[in-house]
N, C-alpha and C positions, 0 to 999 in steps of 0.2 A: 665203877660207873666208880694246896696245902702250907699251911704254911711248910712248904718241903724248897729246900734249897739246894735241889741234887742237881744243882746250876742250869741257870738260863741257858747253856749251854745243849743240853739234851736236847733243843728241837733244832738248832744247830748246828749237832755232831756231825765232822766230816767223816763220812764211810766209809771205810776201804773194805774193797773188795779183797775176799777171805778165800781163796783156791783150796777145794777140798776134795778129795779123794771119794767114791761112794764108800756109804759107810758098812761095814763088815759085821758078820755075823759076830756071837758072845760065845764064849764055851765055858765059860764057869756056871757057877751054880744059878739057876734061873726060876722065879716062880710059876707053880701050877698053872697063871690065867695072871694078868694086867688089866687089872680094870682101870681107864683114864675118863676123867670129866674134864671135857671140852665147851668151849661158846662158841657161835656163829659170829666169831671175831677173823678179820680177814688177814692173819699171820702165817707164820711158818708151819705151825699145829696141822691146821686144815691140808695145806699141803702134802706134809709128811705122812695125812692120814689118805687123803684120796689117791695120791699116788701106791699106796700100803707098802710103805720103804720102815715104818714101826715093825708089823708083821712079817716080814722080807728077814730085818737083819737080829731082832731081837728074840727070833726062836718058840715064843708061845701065843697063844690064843691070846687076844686080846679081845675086853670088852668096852667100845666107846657107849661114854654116855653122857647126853647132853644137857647140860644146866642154865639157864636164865642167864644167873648173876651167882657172886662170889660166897655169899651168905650161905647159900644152899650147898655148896662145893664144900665148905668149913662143917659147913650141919654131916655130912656128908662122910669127909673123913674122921670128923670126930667120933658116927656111931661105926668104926674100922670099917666102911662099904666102898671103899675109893682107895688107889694105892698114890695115882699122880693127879693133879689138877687145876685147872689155869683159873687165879683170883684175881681180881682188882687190888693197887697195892691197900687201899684200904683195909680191905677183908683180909689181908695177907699181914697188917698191920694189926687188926683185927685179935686175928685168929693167935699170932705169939703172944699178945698181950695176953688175952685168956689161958697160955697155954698148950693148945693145941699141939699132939704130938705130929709136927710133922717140919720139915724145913722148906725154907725158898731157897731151887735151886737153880733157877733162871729167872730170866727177864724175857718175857715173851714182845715186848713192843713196849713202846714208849707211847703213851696217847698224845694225840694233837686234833687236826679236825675232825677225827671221825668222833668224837665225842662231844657236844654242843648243846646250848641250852636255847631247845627252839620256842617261838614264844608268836601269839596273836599279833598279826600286825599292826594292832592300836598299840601296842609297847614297844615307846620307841629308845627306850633307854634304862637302867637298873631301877632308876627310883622309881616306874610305872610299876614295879613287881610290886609294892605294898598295896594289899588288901585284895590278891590275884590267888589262883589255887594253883600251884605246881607242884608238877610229879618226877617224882624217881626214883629208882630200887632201891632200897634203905639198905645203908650198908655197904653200898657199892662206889666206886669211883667219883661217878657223878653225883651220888649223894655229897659225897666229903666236897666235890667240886662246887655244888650248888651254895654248900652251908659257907665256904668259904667265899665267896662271891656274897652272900648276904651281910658276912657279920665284916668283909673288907669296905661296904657301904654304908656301914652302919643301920641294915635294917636287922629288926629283933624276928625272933619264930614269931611274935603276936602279930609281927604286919602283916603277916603272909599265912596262907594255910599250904601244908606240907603233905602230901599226900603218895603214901609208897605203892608204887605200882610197877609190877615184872614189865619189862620191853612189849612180852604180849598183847599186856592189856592197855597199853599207851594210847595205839592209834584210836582204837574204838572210844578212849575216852573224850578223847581230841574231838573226835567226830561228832559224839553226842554233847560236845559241847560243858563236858563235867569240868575241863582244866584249862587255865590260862597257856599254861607254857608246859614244856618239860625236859631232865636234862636227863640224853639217853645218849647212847649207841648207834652204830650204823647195826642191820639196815632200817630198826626202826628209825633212824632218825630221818633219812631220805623219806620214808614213809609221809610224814610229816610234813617235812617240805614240798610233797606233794602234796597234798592237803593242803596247802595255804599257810604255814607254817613261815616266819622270819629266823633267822639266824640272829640271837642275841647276842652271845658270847661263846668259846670255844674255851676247849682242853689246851689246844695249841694259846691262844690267847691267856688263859689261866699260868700257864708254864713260864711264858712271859714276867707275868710278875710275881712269879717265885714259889705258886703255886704246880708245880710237876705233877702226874698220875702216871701209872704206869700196870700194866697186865702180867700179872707173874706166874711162875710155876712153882706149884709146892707138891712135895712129896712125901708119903705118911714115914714114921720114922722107922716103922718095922721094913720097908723097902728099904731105904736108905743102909740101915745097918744090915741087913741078910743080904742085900742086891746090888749092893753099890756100882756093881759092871752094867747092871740092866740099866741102873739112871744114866751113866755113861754114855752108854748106846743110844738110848733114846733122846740126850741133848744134841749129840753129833747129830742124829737126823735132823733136828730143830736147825742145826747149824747149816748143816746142808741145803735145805729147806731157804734159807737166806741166801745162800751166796745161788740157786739156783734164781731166785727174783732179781738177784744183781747178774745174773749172768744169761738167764733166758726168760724174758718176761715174758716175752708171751706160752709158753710153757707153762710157768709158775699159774701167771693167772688164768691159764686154762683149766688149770686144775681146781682153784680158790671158786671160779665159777659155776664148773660143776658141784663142788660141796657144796656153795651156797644155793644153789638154785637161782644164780641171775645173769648178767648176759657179762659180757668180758668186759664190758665198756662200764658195766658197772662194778665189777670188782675191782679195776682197776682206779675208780674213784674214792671205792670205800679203803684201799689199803695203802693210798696213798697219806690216807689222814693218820698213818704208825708210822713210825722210826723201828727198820728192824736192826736188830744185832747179831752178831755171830759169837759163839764162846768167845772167842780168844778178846773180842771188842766188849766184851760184858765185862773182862776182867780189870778194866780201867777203872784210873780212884772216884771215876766221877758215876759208876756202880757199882759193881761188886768188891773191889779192889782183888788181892791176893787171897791168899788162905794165911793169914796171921796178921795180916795189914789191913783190915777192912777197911771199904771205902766210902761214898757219901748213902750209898742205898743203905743202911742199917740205921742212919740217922735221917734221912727219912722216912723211915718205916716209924722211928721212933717220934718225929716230931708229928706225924700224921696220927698217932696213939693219943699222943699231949693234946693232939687237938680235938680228938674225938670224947676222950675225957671232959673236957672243957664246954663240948656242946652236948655234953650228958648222953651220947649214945652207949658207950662203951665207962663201965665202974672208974679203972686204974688201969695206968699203963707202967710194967717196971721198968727196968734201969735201962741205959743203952747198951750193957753187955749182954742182954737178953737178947736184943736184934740183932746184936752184931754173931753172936752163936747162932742163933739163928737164921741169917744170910747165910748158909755154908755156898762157897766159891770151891773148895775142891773137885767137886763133880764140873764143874764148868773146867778147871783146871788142866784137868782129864780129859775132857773132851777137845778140848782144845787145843794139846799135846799128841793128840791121837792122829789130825790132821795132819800133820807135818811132816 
């Protein structure tokens, strides 16, 4: 849920379609069980998981487990209870600043409209936000999205009351009338818009002016270094997962449908508000770059840390050779390599 300049570009990107082979089983060394933390985000994840093309090619038990927002995902891997897990680049930004042992090894989607700050329709514009109560998961995408939208207006935290609230507990507060507006997620955010709800501003809109967000995959470090074929494995499904939404939609989101619990016509609303990519398209300088060449995603991981510093959520952010170690692109590398 910046000032990030991982180019206006990203909601732009032309896609090409990525021809992939199904993905093949691992034979090297494999862990006991995969525990992965997923959101009810309408990506390639979901797919990969309803179809069980993870469990198919990767050889062990897996255990999906579902998290809110990105915070919890970080809390998560940090007490070692999580091996892979999909964060906001915030939380992902986040989480290297502090340390966190683990890497971002993909790029799960690029936000655009499915991310939006829906708001009473008595506000008809940013300045109406001062002296209004808005919510959003602290911590997450839309957080960073909102705070930047505030302080790109020049309003201060004093004009506004800020209130963190999980996607759960949004609509009901909407409903009892406790919050002006709030910047979420699909499906709550549909939710809302049922509800009476205006569209103020977007993620897509936000990226516009040089503000980008984007939903990533990170994975703890004890995986990475013992398993490096299982991450492997498991981005090629992700990748697969993509080129099957470019290549058989209605397939793709028959599957996104069932996992979500909503009808096709709606997940194909919700997942149109992402920009998917396939490995070998992650590896471009305007994300991941190469493995020695990093590219713009490390400095915005970085400039989205400087910013969080700045509006006091997060102590210190360190250098930008920290993010850029930390973006490891070889595992996408590999997968991407493996297609061909």
């Amino acid at each position: 849920m910046r000032m990030i300049r991982l180019s206006v570009l990203l909601l732009s990107v032309s896609i090409v379609a990525c021809s992939q082979p199904p993905a093949t089983g691992i034979a090297s060394a494999r862990p006991a069980r995969l525990r992965i933390g997923f959101q009810a985000i309408p990506n390639a994840e979901l797919i990969a998981k309803q179809l069980g093309w993870q469990e198919q090619t990767l050889g062990v038990p897996i255990e999906w487990r579902q998290f809110e927002n990105g915070r919890d995902v970080n809390t998560a891997i940090a007490a070692g209870s999580l091996d892979l897990g999909l964060v906001g680049s915030s939380g992902g930004a986040t989480g290297l600043a502090q340390g966190l042992p683990y890497s971002v090894i993909a790029i799960h989607d690029v936000i655009g409209e499915s991310e939006a700050l829906a708001v009473r329709p008595a506000i008809h514009g940013v300045a109406d936000l001062r002296g209004k109560k808005l919510a959003a998961p602290f911590g997450a995408t839309t957080h960073y999205s909102l705070l930047q939208l505030l302080e790109a207006n020049r309003i201060e935290a004093k004009d506004v009351t800020l209130i963190d609230l999980a996607p759960s507990d949004i609509l009901a507060a909407w409903i009892r009338g406790d919050i002006d507006g709030a910047y979420v997620w699909q499906p709550t955010l549909q939710r809302l818009y049922d509800a009476g709800a205006t569209r103020l501003t977007s993620s897509a809109d936000m990226a516009q002016r040089g503000v980008a967000t984007f939903d990533i995959a990170v994975a703890s470090r004890e995986l990475t270094t013992k398993y490096p074929d299982v991450v492997v494995a498991y981005l090629r499904n992700l990748s697969r997962a993509v080129t099957l939404y470019r290549d058989d939609q209605p397939k793709a989101l028959d599957a996104l449908a069932k996992e979500l619990g909503v009808s096709v016509a709606q997940a194909r609303m919700q997942a149109t508000g992402l920009i998917w990519l396939t490995a070998e398209e992650q590896l471009a300088p305007a994300y991941f770059g190469q493995p020695g060449q990093p590219g713009a995603l490390a400095d915005a991981l970085k400039k989205t840390a400087d910013f969080l510093v700045a509006q006091h959520v997060i102590r210190a952010a360190p250098e930008l050779a920290t993010f850029q170690r930390g973006a490891d692109a070889t595992f996408l590398q590999r997968a991407g390599n493996a297609s061909r």
